[in-house]
PDB file of N, CA, C and O in Angstrom:
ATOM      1  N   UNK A   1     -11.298 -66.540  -0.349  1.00  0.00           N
ATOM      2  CA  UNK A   1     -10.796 -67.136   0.867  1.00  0.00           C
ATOM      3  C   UNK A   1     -11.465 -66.512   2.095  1.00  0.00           C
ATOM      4  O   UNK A   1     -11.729 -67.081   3.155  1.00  0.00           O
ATOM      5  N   UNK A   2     -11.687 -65.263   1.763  1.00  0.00           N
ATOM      6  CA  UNK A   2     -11.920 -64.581   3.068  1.00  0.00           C
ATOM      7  C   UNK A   2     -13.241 -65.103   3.390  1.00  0.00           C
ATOM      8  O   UNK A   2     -13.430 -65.364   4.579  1.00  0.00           O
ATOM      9  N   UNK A   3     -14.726 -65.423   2.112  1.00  0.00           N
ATOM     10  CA  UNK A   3     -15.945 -65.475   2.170  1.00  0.00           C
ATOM     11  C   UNK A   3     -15.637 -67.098   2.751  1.00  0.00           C
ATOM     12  O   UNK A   3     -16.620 -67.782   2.467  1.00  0.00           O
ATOM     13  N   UNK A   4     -15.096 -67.518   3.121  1.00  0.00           N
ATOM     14  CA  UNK A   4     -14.855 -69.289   3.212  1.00  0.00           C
ATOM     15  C   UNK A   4     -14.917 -69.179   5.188  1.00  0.00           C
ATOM     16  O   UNK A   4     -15.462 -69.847   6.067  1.00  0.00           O
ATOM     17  N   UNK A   5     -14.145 -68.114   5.160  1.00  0.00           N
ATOM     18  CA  UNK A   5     -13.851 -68.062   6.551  1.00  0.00           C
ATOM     19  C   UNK A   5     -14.795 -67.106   7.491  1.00  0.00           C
ATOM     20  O   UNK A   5     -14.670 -67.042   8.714  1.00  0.00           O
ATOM     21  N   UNK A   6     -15.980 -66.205   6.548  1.00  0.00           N
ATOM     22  CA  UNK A   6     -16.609 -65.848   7.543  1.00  0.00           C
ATOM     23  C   UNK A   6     -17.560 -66.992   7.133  1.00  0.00           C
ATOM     24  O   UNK A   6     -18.163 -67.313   8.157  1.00  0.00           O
ATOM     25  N   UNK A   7     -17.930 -67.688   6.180  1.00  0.00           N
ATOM     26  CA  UNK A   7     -18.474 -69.096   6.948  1.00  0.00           C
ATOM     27  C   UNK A   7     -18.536 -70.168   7.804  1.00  0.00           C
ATOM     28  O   UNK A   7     -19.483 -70.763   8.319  1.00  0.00           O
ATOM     29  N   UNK A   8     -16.941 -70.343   7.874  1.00  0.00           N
ATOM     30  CA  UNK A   8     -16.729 -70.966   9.104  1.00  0.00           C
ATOM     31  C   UNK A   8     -16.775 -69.665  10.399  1.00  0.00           C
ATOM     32  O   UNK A   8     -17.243 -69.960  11.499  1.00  0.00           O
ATOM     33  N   UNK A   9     -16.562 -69.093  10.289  1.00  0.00           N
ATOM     34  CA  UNK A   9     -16.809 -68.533  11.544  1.00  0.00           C
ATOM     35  C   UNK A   9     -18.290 -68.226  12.332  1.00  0.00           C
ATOM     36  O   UNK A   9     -18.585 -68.140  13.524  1.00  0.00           O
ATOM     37  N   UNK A  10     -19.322 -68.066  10.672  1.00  0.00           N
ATOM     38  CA  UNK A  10     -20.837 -68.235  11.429  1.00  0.00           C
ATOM     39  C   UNK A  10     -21.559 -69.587  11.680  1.00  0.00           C
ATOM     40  O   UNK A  10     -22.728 -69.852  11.962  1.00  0.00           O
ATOM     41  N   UNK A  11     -20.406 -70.382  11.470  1.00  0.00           N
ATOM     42  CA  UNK A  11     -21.142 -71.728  11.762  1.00  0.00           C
ATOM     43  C   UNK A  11     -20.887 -72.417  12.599  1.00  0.00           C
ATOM     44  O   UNK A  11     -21.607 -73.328  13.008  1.00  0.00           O
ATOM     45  N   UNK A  12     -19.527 -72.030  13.120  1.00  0.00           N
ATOM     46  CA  UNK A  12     -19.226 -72.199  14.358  1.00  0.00           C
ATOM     47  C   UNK A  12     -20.010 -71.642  15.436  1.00  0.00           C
ATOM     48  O   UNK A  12     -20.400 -72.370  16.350  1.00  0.00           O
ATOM     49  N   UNK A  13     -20.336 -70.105  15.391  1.00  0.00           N
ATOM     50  CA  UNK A  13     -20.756 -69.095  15.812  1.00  0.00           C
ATOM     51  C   UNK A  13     -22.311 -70.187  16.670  1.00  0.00           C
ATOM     52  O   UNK A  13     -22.479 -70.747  17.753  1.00  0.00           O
ATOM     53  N   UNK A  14     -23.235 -69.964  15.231  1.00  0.00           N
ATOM     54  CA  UNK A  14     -24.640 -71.083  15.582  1.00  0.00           C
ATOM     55  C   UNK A  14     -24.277 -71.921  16.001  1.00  0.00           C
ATOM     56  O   UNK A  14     -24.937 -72.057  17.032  1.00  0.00           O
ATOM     57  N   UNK A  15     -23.473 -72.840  15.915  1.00  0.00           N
ATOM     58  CA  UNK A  15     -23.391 -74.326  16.495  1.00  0.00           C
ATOM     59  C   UNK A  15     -23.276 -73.982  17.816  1.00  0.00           C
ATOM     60  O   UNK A  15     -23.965 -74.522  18.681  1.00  0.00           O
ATOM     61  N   UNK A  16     -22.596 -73.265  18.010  1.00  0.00           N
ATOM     62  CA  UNK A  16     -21.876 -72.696  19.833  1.00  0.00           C
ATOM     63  C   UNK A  16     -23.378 -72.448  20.498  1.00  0.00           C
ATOM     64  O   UNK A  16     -23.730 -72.941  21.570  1.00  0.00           O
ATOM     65  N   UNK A  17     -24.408 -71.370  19.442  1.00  0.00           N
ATOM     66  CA  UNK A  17     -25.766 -71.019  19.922  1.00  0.00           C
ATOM     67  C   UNK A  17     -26.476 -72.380  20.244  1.00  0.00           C
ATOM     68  O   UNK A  17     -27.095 -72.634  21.278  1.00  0.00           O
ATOM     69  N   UNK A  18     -26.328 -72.991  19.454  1.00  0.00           N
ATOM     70  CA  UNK A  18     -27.381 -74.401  19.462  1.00  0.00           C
ATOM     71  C   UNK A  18     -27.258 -75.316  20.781  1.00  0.00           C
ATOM     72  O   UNK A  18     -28.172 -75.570  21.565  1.00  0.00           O
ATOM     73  N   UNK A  19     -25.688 -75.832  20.862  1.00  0.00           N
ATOM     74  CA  UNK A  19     -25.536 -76.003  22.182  1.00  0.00           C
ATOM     75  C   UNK A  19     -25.957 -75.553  23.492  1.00  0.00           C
ATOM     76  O   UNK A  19     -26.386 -76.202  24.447  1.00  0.00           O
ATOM     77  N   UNK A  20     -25.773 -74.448  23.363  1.00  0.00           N
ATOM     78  CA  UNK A  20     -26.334 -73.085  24.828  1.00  0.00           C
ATOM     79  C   UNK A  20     -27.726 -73.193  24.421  1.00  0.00           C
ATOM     80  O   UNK A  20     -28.273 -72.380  25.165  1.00  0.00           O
ATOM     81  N   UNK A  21     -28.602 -73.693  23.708  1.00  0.00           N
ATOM     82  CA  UNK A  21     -29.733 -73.663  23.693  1.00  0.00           C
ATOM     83  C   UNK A  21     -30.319 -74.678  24.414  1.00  0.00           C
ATOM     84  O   UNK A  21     -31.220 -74.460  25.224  1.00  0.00           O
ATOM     85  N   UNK A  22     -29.818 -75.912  24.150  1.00  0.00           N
ATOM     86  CA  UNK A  22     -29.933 -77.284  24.066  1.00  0.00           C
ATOM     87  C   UNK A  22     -29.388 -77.515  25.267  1.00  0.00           C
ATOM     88  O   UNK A  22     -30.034 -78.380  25.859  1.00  0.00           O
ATOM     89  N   UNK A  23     -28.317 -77.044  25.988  1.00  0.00           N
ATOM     90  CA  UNK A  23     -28.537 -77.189  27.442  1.00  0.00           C
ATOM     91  C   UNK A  23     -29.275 -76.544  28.422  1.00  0.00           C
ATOM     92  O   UNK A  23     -29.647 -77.002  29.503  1.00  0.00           O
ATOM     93  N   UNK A  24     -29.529 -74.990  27.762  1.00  0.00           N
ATOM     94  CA  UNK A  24     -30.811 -74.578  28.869  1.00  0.00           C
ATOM     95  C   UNK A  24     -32.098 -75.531  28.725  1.00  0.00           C
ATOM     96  O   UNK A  24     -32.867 -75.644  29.680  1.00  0.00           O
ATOM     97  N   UNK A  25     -32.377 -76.385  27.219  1.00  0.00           N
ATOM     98  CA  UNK A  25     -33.891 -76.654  27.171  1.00  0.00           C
ATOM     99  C   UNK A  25     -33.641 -77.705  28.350  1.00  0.00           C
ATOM    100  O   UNK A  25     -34.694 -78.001  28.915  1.00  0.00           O
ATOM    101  N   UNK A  26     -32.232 -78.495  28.982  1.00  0.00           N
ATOM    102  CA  UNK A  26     -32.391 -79.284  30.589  1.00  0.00           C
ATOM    103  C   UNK A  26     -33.403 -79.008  31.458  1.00  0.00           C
ATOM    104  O   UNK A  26     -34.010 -79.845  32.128  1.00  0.00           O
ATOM    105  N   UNK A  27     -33.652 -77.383  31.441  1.00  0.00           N
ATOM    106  CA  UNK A  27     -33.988 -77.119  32.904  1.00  0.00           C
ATOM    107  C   UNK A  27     -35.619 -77.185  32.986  1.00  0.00           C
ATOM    108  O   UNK A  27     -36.167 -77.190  34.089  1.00  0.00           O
ATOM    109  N   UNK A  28     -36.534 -77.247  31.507  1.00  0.00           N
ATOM    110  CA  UNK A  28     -37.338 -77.418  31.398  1.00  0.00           C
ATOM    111  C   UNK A  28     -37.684 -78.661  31.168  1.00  0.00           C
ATOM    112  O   UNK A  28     -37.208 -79.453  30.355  1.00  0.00           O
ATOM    113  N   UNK A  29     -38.800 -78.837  32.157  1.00  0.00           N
ATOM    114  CA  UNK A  29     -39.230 -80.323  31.605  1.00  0.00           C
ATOM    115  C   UNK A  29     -39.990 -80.847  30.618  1.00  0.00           C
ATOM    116  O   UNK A  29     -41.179 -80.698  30.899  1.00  0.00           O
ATOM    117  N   UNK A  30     -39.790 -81.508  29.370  1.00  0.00           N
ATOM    118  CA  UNK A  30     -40.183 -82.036  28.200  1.00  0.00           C
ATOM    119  C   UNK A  30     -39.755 -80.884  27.225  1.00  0.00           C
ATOM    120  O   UNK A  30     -40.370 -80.811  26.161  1.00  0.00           O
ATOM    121  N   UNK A  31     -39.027 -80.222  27.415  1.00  0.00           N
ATOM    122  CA  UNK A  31     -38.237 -79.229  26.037  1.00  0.00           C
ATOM    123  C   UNK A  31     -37.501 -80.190  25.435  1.00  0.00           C
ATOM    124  O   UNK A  31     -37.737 -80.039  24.236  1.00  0.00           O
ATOM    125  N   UNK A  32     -36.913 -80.893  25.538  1.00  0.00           N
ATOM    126  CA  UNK A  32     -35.867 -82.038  24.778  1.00  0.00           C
ATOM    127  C   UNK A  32     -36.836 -82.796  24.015  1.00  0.00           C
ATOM    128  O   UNK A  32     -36.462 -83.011  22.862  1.00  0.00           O
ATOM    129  N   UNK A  33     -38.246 -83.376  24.394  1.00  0.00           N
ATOM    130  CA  UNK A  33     -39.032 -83.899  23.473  1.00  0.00           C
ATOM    131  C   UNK A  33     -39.453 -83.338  22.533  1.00  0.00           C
ATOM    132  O   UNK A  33     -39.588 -84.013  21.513  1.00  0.00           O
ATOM    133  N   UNK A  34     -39.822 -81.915  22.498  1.00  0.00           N
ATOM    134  CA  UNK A  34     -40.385 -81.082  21.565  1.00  0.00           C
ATOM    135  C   UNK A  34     -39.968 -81.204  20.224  1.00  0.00           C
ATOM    136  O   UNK A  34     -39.060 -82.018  20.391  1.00  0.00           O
ATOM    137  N   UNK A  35     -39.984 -80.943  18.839  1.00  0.00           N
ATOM    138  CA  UNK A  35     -39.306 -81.438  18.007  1.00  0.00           C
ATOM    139  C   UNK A  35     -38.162 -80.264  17.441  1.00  0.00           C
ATOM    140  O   UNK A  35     -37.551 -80.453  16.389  1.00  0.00           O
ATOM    141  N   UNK A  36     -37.989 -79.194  18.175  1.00  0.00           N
ATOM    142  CA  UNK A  36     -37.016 -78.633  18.225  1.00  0.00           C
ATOM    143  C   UNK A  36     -36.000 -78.729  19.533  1.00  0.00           C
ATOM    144  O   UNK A  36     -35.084 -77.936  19.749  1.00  0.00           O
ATOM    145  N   UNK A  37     -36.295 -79.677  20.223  1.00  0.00           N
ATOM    146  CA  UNK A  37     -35.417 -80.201  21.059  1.00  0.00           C
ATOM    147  C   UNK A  37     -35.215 -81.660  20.532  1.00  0.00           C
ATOM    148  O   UNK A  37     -34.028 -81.938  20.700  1.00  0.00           O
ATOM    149  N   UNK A  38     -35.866 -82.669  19.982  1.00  0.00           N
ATOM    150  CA  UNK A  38     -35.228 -83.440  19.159  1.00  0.00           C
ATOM    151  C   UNK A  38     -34.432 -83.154  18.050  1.00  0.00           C
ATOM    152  O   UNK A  38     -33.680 -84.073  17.725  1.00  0.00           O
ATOM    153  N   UNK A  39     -34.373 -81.871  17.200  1.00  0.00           N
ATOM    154  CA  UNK A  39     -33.796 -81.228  15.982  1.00  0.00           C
ATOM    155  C   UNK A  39     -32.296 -80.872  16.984  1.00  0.00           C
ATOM    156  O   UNK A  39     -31.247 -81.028  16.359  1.00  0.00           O
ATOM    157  N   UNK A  40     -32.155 -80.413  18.475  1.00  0.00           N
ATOM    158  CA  UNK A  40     -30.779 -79.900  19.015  1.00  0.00           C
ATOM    159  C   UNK A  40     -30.141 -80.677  19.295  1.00  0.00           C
ATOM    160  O   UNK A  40     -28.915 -80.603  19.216  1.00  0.00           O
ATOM    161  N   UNK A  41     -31.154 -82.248  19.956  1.00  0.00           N
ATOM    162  CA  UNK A  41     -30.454 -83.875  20.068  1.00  0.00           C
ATOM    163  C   UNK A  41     -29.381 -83.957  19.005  1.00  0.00           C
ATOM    164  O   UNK A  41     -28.171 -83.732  19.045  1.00  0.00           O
ATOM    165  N   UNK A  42     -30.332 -84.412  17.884  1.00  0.00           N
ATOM    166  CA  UNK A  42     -29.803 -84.802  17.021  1.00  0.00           C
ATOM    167  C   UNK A  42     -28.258 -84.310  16.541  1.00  0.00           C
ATOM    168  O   UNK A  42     -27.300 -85.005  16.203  1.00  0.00           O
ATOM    169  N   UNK A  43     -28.369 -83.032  16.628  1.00  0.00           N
ATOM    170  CA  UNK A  43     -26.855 -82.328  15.776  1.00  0.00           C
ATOM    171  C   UNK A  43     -26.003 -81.812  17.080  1.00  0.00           C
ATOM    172  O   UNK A  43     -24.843 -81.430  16.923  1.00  0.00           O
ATOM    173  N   UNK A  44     -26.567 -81.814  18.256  1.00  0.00           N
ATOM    174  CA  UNK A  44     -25.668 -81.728  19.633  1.00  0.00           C
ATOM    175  C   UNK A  44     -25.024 -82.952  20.361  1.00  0.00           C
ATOM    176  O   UNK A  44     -23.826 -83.118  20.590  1.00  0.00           O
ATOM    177  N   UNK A  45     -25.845 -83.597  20.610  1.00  0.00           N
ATOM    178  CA  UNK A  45     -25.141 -84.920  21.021  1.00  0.00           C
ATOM    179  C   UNK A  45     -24.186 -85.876  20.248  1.00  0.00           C
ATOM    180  O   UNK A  45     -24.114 -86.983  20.782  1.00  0.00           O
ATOM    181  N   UNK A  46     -23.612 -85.759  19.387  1.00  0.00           N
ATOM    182  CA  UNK A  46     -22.908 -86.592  18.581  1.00  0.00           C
ATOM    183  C   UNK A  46     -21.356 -85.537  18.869  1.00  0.00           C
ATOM    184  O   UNK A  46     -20.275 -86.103  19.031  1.00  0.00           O
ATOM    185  N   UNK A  47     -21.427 -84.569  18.887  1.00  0.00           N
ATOM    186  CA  UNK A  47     -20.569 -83.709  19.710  1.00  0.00           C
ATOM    187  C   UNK A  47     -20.402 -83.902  21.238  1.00  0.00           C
ATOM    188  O   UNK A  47     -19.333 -84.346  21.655  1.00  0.00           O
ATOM    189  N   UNK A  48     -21.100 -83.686  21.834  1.00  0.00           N
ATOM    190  CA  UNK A  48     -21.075 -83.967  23.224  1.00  0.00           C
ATOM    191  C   UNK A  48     -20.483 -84.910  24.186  1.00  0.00           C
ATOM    192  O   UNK A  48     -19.966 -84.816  25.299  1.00  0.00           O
ATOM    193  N   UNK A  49     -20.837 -86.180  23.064  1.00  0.00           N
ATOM    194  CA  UNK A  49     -20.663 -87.542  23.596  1.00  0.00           C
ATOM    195  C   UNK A  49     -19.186 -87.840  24.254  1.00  0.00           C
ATOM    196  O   UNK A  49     -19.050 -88.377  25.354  1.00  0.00           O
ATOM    197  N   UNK A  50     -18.039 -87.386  23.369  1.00  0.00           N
ATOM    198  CA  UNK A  50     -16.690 -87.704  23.375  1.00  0.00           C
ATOM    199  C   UNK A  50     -16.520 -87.028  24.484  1.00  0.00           C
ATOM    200  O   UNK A  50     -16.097 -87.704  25.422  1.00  0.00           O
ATOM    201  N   UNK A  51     -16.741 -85.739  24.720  1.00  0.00           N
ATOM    202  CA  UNK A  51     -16.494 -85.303  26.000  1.00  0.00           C
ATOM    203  C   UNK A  51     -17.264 -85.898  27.159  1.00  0.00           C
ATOM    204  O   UNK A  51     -16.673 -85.752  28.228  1.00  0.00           O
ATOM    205  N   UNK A  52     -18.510 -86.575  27.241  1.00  0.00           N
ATOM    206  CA  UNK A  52     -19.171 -87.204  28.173  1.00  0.00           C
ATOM    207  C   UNK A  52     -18.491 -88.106  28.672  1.00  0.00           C
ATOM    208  O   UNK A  52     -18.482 -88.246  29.895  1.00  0.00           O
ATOM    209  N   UNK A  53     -17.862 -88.817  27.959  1.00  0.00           N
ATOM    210  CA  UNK A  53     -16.860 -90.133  27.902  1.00  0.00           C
ATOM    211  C   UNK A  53     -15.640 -89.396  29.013  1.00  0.00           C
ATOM    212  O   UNK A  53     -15.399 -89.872  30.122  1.00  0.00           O
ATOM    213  N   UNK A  54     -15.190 -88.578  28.641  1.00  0.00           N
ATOM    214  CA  UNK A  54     -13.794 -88.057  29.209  1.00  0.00           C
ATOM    215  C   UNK A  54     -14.203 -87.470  30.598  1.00  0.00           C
ATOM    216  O   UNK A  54     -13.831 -87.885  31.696  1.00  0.00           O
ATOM    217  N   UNK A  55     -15.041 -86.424  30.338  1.00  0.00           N
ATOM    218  CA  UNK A  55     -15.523 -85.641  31.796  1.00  0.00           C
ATOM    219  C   UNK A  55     -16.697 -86.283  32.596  1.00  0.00           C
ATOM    220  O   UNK A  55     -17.811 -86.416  32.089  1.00  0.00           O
ATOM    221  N   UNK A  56     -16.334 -86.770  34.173  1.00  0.00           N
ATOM    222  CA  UNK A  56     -17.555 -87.672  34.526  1.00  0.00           C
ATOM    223  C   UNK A  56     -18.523 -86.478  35.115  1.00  0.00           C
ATOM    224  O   UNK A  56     -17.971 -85.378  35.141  1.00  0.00           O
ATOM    225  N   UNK A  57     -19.594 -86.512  35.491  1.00  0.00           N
ATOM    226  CA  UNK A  57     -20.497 -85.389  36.252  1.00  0.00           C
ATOM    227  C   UNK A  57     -20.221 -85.541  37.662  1.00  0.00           C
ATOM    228  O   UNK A  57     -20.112 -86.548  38.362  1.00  0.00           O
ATOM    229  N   UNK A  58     -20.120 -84.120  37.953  1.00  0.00           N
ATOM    230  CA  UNK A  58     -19.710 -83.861  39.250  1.00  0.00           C
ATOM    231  C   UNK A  58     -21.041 -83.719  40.066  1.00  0.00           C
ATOM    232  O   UNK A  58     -21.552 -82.611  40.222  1.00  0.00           O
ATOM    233  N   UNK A  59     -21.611 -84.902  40.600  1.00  0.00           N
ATOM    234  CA  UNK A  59     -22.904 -84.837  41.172  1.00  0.00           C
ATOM    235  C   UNK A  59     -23.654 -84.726  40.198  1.00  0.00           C
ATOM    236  O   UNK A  59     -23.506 -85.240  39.090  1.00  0.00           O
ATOM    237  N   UNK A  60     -24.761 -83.834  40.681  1.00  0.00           N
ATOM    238  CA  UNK A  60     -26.178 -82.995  39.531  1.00  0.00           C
ATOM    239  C   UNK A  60     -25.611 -82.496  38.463  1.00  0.00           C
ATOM    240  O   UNK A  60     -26.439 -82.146  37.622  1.00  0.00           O
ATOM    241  N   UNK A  61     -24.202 -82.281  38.088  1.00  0.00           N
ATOM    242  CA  UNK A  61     -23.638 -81.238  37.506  1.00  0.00           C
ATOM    243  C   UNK A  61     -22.918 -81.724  36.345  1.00  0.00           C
ATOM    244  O   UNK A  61     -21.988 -82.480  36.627  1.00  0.00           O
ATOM    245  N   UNK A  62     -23.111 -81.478  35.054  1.00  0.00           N
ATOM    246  CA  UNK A  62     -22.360 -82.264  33.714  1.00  0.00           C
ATOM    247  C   UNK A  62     -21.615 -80.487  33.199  1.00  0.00           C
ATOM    248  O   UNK A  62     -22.056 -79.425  32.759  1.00  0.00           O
ATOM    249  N   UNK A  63     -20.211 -81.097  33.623  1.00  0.00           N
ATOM    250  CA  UNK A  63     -19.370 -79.822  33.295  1.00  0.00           C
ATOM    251  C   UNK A  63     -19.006 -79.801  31.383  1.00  0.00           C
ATOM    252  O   UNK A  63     -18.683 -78.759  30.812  1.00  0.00           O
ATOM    253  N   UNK A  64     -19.142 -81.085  30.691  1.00  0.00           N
ATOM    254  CA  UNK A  64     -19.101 -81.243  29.377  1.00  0.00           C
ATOM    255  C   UNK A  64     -19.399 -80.195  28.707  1.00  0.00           C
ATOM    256  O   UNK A  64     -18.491 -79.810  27.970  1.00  0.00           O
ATOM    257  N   UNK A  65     -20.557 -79.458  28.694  1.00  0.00           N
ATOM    258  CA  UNK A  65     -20.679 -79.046  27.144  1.00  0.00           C
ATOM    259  C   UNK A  65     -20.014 -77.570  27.820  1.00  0.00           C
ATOM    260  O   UNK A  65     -19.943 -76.597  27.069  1.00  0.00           O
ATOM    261  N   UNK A  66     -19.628 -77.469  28.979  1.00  0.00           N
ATOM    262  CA  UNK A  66     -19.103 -75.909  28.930  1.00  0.00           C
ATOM    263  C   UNK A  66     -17.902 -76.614  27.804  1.00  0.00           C
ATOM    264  O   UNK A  66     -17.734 -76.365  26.610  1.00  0.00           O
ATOM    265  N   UNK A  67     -17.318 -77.383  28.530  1.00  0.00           N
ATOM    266  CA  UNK A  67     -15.671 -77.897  27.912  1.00  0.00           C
ATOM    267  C   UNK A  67     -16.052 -77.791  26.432  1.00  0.00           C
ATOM    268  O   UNK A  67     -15.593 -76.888  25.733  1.00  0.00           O
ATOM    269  N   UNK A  68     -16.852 -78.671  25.981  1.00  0.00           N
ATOM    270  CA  UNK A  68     -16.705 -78.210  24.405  1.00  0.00           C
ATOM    271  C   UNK A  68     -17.117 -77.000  23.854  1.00  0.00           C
ATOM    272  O   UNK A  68     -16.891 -76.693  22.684  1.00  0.00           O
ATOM    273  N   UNK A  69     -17.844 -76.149  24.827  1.00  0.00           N
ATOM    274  CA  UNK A  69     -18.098 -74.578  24.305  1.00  0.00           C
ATOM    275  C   UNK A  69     -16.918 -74.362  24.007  1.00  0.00           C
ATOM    276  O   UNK A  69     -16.533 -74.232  22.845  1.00  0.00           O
ATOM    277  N   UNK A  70     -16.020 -74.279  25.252  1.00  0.00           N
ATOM    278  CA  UNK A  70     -14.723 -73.954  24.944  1.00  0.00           C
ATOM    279  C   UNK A  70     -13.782 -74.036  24.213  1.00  0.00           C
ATOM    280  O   UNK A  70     -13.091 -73.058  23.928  1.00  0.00           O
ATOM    281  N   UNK A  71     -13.511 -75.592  23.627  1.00  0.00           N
ATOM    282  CA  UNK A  71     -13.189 -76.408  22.431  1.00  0.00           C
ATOM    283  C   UNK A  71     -13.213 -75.756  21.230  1.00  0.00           C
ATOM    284  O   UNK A  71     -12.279 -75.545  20.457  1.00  0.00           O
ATOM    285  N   UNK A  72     -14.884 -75.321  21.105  1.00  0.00           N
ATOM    286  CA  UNK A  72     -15.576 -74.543  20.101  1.00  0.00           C
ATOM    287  C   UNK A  72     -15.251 -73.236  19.756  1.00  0.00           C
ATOM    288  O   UNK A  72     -15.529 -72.694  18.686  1.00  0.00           O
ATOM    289  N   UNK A  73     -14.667 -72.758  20.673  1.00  0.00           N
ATOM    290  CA  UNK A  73     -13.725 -71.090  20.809  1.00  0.00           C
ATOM    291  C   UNK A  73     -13.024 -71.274  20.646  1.00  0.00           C
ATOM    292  O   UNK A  73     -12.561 -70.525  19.786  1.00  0.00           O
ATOM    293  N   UNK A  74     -12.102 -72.296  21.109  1.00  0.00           N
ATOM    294  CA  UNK A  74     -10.622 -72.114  20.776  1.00  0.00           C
ATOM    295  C   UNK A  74      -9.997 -73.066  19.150  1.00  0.00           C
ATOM    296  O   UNK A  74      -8.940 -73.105  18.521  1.00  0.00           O
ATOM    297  N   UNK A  75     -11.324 -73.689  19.034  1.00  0.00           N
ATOM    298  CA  UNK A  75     -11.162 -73.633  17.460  1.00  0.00           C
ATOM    299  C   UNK A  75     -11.418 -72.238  16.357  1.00  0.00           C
ATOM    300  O   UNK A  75     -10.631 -71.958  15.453  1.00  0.00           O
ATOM    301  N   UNK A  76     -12.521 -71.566  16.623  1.00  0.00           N
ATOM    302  CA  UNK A  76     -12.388 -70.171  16.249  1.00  0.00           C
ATOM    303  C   UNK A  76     -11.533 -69.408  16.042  1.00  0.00           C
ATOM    304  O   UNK A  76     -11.347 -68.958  14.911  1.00  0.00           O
ATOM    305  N   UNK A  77     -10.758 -69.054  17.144  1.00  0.00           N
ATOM    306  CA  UNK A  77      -9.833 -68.516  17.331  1.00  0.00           C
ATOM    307  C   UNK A  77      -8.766 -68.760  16.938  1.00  0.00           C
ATOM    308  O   UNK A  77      -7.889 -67.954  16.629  1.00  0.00           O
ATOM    309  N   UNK A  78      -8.717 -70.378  16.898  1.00  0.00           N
ATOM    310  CA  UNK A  78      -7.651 -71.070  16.020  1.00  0.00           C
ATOM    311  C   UNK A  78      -7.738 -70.672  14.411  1.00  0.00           C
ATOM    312  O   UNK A  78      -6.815 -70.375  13.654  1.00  0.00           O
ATOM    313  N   UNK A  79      -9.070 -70.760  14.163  1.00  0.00           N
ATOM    314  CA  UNK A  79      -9.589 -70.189  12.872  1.00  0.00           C
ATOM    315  C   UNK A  79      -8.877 -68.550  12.185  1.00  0.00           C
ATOM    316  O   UNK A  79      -8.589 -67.976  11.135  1.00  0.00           O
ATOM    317  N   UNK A  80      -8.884 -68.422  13.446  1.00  0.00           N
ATOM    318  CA  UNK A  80      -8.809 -66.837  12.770  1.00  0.00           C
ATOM    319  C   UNK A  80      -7.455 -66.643  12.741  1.00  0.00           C
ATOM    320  O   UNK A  80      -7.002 -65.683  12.117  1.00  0.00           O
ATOM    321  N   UNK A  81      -6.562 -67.594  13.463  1.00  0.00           N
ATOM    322  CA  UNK A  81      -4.951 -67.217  13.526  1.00  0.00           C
ATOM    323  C   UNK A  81      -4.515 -68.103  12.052  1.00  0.00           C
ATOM    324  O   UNK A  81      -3.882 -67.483  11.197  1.00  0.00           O
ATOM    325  N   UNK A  82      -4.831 -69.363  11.839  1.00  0.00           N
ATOM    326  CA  UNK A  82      -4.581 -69.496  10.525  1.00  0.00           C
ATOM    327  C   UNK A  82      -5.017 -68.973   9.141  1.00  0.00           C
ATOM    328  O   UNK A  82      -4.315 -69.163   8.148  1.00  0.00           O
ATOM    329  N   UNK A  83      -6.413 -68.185   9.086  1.00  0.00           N
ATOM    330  CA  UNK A  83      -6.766 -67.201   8.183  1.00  0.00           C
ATOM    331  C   UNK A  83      -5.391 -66.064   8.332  1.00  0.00           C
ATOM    332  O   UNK A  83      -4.415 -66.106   7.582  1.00  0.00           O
ATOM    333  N   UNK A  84      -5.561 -65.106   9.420  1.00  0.00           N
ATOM    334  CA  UNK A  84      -4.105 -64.392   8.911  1.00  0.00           C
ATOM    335  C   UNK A  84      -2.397 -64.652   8.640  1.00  0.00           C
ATOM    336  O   UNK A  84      -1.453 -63.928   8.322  1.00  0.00           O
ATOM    337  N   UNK A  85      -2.635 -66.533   9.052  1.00  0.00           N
ATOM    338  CA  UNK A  85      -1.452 -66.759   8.471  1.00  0.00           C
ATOM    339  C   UNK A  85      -1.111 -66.866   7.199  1.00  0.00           C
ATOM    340  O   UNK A  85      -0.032 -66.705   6.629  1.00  0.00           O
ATOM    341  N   UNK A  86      -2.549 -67.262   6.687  1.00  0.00           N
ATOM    342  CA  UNK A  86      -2.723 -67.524   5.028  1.00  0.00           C
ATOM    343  C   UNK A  86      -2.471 -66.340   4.089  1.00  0.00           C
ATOM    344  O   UNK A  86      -1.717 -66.368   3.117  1.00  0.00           O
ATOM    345  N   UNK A  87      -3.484 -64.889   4.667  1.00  0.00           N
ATOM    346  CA  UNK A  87      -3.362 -64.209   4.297  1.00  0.00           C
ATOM    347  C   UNK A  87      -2.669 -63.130   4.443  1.00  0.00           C
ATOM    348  O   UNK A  87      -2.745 -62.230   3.607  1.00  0.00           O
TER     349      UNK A  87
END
């Protein structure tokens, strides 16, 4: 049980990285084309989206993927309170 949950916890962990990656490659221009910025498209935006929908951009400014960083923690954390409930 326990090896189950430090898997979810490092995969959460990367996914959280991938995101924070995938929004700095914004600030560069043509990093999103690269094919490791098409590889962060692909498995970031299908996440993203639902919150795009909900949160509009404030000007220049897309407050979204902080919100699902956050999402992304407080599922963790959620993670870790039902692991010691289990155990």
């Amino acid at each position: 049980m326990y090896q189950l949950y430090v898997i979810l916890d490092y995969a959460i962990m990367i996914y959280t990285y991938a995101l924070i990656a995938y929004i700095f490659m914004s600030w560069f221009p043509g990093a999103r084309e690269s094919s490791f910025g098409v590889f962060l498209a692909k498995i970031s935006e299908p996440f993203l989206e639902p919150f795009r929908k909900i949160i509009p951009p404030l000007g220049m400014i897309d407050i979204s993927p902080i919100v699902a960083i956050l999402v992304l923690n407080f599922a963790r954390s959620g993670l870790v309170q039902l692991f010691r409930m289990i155990v």
